[in-house]
N, C-alpha and C positions, 0 to 999 in steps of 0.2 A: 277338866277343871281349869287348865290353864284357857281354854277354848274360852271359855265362859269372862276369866278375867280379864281377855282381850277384848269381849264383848262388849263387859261392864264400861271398861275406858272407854272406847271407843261413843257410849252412851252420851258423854259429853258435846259430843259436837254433833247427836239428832232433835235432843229433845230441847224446847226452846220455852217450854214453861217459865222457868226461872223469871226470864225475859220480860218478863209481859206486867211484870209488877212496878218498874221501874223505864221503862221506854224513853219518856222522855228523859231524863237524868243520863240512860245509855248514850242518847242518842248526842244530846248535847255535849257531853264527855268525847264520843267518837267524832263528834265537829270540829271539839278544838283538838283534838292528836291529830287528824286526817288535813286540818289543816295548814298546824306546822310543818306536817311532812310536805303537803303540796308548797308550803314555802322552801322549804329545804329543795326539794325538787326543781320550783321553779329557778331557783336560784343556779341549779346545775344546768339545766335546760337552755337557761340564758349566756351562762358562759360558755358554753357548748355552742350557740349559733352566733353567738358575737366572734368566737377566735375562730371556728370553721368558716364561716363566711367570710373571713380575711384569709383564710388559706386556699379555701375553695372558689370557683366559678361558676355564676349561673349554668352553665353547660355539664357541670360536677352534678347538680342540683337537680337540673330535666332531665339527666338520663335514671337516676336515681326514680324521681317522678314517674317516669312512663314505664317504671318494673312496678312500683308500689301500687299505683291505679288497678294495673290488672289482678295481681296474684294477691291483692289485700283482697280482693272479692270471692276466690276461691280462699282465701283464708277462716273467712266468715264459716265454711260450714265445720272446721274442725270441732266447733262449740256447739253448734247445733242450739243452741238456747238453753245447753242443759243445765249450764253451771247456775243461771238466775233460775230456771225450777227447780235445781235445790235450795235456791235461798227462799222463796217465795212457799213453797212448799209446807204447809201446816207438821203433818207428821210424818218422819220417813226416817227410816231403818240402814242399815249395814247394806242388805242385801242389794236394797237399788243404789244403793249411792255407790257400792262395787261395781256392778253392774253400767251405772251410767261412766264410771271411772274407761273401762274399755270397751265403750263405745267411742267414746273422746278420744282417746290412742289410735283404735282402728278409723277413726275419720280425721284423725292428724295424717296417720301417714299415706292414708288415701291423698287428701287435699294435694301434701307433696308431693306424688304419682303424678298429680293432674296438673300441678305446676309445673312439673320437671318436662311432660310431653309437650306444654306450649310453651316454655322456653322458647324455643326457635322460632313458633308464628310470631309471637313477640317482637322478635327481633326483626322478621321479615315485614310482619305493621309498619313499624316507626321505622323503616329502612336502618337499623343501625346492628350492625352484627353485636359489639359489645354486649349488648343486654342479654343475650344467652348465657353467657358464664353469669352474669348480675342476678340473673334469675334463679340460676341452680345454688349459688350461695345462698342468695335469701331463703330458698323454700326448707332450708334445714333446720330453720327455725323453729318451723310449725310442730315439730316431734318434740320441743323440746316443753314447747307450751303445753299442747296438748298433754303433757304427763303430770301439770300442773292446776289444771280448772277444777278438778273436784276439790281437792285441796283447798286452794283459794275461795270455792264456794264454803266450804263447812266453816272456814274462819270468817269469813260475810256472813253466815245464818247466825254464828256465833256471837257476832257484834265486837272479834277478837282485833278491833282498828289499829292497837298499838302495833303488834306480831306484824301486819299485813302495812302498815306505813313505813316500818322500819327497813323490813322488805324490798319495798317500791325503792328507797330510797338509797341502800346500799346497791341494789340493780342498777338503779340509775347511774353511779355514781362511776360504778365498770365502767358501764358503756359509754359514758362520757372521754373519760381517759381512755380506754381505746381505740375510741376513736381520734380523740388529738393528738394522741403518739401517732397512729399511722398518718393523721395528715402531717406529722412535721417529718415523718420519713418520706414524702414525698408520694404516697398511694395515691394521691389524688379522690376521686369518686368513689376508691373502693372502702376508704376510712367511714363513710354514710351506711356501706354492707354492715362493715364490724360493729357500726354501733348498737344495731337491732340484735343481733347473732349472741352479741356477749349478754346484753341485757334482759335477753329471753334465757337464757342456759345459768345465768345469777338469778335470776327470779325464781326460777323455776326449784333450785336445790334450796334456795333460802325455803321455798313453801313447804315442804317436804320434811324442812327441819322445824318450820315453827306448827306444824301441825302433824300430831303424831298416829293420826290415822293413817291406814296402810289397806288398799281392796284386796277381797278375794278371789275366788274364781265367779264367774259372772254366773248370776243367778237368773235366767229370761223370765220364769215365771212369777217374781216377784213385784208386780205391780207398777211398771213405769210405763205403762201406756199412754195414760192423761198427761205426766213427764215432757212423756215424747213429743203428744200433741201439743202442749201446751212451748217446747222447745222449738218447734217444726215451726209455726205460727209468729214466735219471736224472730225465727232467723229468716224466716221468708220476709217478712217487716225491714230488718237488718240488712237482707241483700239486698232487697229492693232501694232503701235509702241510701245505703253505699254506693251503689250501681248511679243514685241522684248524683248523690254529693261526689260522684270523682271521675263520672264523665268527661265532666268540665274540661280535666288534667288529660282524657286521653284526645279529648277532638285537639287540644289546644298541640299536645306534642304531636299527634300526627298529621294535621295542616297547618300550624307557623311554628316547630321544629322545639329544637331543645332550651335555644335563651329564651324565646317565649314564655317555654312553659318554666323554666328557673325562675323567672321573676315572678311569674302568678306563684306558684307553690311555694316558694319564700313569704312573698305577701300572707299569702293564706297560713302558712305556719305560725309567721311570728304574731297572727291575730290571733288564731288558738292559744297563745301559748300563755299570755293569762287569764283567758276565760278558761279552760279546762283544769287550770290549778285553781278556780271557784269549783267550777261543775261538778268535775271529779269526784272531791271529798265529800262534799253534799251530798250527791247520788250513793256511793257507797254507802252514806248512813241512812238517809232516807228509803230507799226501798225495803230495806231489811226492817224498818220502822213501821211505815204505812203496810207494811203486809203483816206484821203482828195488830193493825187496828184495822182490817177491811172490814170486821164484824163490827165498829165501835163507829158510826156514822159521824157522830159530832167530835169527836177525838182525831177522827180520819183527816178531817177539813179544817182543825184547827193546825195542827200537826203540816199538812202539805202548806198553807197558807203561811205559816211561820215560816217555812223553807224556804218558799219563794221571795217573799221578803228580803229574805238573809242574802238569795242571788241577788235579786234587784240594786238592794244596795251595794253589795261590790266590783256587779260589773257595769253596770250602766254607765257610774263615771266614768268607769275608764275607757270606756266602749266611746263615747263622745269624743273625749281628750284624745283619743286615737284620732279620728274622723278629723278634726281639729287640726292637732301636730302631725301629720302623719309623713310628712317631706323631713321636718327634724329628727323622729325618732328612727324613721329609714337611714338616715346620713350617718345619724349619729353611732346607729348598732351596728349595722351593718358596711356602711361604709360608702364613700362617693360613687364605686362602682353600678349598686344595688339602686341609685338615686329615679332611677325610672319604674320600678316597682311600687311608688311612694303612691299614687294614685290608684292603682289596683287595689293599694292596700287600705284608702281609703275609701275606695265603695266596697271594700268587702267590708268593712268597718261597719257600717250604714245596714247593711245585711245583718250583722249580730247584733241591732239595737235587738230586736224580737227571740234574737235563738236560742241564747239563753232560758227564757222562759219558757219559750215554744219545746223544748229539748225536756222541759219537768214534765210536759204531758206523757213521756213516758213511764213516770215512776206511778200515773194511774193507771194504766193499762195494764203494766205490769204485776204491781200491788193487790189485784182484784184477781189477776189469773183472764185479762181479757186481752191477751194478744191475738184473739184471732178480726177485736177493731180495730186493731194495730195496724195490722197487717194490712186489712181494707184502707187504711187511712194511708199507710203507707201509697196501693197504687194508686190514689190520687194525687199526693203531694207529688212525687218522684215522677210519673208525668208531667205536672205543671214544670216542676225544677226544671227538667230533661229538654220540652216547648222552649226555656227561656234560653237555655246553653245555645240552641242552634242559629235563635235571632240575634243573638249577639256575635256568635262567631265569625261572620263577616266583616268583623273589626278587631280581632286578636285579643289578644288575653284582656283588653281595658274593656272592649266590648262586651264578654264574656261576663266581666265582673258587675257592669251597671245593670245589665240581664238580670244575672243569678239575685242584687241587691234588690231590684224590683219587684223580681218572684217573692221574694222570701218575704216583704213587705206585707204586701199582696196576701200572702195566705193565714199570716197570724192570728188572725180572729176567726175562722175556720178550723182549722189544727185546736186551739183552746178549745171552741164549742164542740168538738166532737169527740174530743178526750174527755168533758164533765160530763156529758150524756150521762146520765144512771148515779150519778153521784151527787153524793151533797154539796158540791162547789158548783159556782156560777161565774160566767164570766164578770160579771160586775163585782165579785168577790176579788178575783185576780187583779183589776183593774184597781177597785179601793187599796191592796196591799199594796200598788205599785206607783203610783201617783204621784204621790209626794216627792217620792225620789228620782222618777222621770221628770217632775218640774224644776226641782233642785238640778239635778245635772243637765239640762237645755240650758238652762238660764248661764249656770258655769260656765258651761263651754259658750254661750255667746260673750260674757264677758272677757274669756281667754281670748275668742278671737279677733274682741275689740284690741288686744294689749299688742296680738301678732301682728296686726296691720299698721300700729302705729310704732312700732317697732323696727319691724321689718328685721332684717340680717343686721344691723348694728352692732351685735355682738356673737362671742361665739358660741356655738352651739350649744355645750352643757351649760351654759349659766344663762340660755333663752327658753331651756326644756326645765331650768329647775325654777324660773319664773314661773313660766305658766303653770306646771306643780302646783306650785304655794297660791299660784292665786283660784286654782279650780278645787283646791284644797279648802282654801278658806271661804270661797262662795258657798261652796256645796255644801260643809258641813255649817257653815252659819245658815244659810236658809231652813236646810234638813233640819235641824235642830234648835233653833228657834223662831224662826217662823212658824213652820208648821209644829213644832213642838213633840219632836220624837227622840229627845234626848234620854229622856225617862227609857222611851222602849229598849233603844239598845246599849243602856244602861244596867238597865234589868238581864237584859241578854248576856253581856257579859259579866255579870254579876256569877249565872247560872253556868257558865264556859268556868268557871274558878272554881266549881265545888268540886 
């Protein structure tokens, strides 16, 4: 009896009927919670590399950089893909979600095995002995996550955004401060170890408490083969694109050394750091969304379409104003020392006009249960990326950067067309939701960089960054919304974020 009423609970976080009545209403409720978190985050994140990068040096940074490169790759398979087949997944049970729970364990502590044996080539790669101990810290992380992904999936399938933001955000929040105590005690590079460490081992107990499922003993013959395949196919996709996307990082530390590679990976960070507090919270709600509509054709493509829109408009401006400013906001966050960076960080800038969008062609892939085009797309893109890293390397990490911006350019309208195949979205669909707000932000930042040139350094820093603000502020959203006349839309938008 008791058997049965742990079953019943447990009921909660398989079956997603409930769900399906109310989608969009979930979805847009889970936009606006996931996005204050990503604000609350962002806001950690920021203060987090504004005072470490005055405590730390590019050389803190690269050697950091040339452990993350490698063992984030062997990181990838502790998930296997399994945690989005459970979210993407129509109907599924205790039994496999136990089941795939230690698989995920036994390929945690696999990965770490296989991290901990190439610690030492590591070190022997990049000639720098340190990264062997950098290495075996970090990989103890990986047990701690891995006891964490099924978990985190049933509260994804569940649409449970507030439990999983609040989460994210107390995790974050450890690792922050852990990190800045040990860099004011003087740790140096090893304060960038703790910050992963703490905030994977908070994460992980938070999930555990907001979600009250608990696995059994693993059941093999209960149905997670397609699972598997379907996980197998994501993460083969995933390593592949990682293996693109962080190459870059290992040619760059092992032939022009550690400040090379500090300044690119700096660069490269602090451009992530608010496009993925867009991405992020989007993707989290949207896949769990479009896979309750992959049977609903026209709901499907209204639904992605409205998404995309929502990225367009808040990262593009900022993606330009970056490309723009990007010598003030280097000086200004980071500091005089960081001032050579400023250009890496502006063709990588240039690189994320498309990635944003290029990056939602997976929530089709996914949503449909078709990662095995995923994966084919993958060994084309990660190819071309991989061609572009080694033409550029003969000119250090700037070269590397106008490469990789080139690449990425280059493939956007390829990546879109091969992701709508079989679906009811087109690219000229993509294109109409994005328009308006690519002409509105060109036109801005051409106006910004009329005011920078006639300006010049006349004054100081913050009150030259909070100029041009106001003034790509008030171009963009005067154009956006009356010109072309989409006050209404995202009026109505957050009209529907209130209810």
């Amino acid at each position: 009896m008791k058997n049965f009423s742990f079953r019943k609970k447990d009921d909660e976080y398989f079956n997603t009927d409930h769900l399906k009545g109310d989608i969009k209403g979930r979805s847009v409720r889970g936009g606006a919670i996931t996005m204050g978190a990503q604000i609350l985050k962002f806001s950690l994140n920021l203060i987090s590399n504004v005072v470490l990068a005055r405590l730390l040096t590019p050389e803190d940074y690269g050697l950091i950089g040339m452990v993350t490169a490698v063992i984030g790759f062997v990181s990838l398979f502790k998930d296997l893909g399994l945690s989005m087949a459970t979210v993407q997944k129509e109907k599924i049970n205790h039994e496999q979600v136990s089941t795939l729970f230690w698989v995920n364990v036994a390929l945690s502590v696999f990965a770490a095995l296989v991290a901990s044996v190439l610690a030492p080539a590591i070190a022997w790669f990049y000639h720098e002995p340190r990264l062997t101990w950098i290495t075996l810290a970090l990989v103890s992380g990986f047990i701690f996550s891995g006891l964490g992904v099924q978990h985190n999936a049933l509260l994804n399938r569940q649409m449970h955004y507030k439990a999983l933001m609040l989460n994210d955000v107390i995790s974050m929040f450890f690792g922050v401060i852990a990190a800045i105590i040990a860099a004011l005690c003087g740790l140096g590079y090893w304060s960038l170890v703790i910050f992963p460490i703490v905030l994977g081992l908070v994460n992980t107990i938070g999930l555990w408490m907001a979600c009250s499922w608990r696995p059994s003993a693993p059941a093999w013959q209960s149905g997670i083969g397609s699972m598997l395949a379907f996980g197998g196919n994501l993460t083969g996709f995933t390593a592949i694109n990682y293996f693109a996307r962080n190459l870059d990082n290992v040619l760059i530390g092992r032939f022009w050394g550690t400040q090379q590679l500090g300044l690119y990976a700096k660069a490269y960070q602090l451009l992530l750091l608010p496009i993925n507090q867009i991405n992020a919270p989007i993707t989290a709600v949207a896949i769990p969304g479009l896979s309750r509509l992959q049977h609903d054709p026209q709901k499907f493509r209204q639904y992605y379409l409205k998404a995309i829109s929502v990225i367009a408009f808040l990262t593009m401006p900022t993606i330009v104003f970056m490309i723009v400013a990007s010598e003030e906001i280097i000086v200004f966050l980071l500091g005089s020392q960081w001032r050579d960076a400023s250009l890496i960080f502006r063709l990588l800038s240039i690189s994320a006009l498309v990635q944003p969008i290029c990056n939602t062609t997976g929530w089709l892939y996914i949503s449909r249960g078709r990662t095995d085009n995923m994966f084919k797309w993958g060994l084309l893109s990660s190819s071309w990326l991989v061609t572009s890293f080694f033409i550029g390397l003969p000119y250090q990490a700037f070269g590397v950067a106008l490469s990789y911006a080139i690449a990425m350019l280059l493939q956007a309208v390829p990546c879109i067309y091969f992701a709508t195949r079989g679906t009811p979205i087109t690219i000229l669909d993509i294109l109409q939701a994005i328009k308006e707000v690519f002409i509105s932000s060109v036109v801005a930042s051409i106006v910004v960089l009329g005011i920078k040139i006639s300006i010049g350094n006349s004054l100081p820093l913050w009150a030259i960054l909070i100029i041009y603000s106001v003034v790509m502020s008030l171009v963009y959203f005067g154009l956006l919304f009356y010109i072309f006349k989409m006050k209404n839309y995202y009026l109505n938008l957050f009209k529907e974020l209130k209810k």
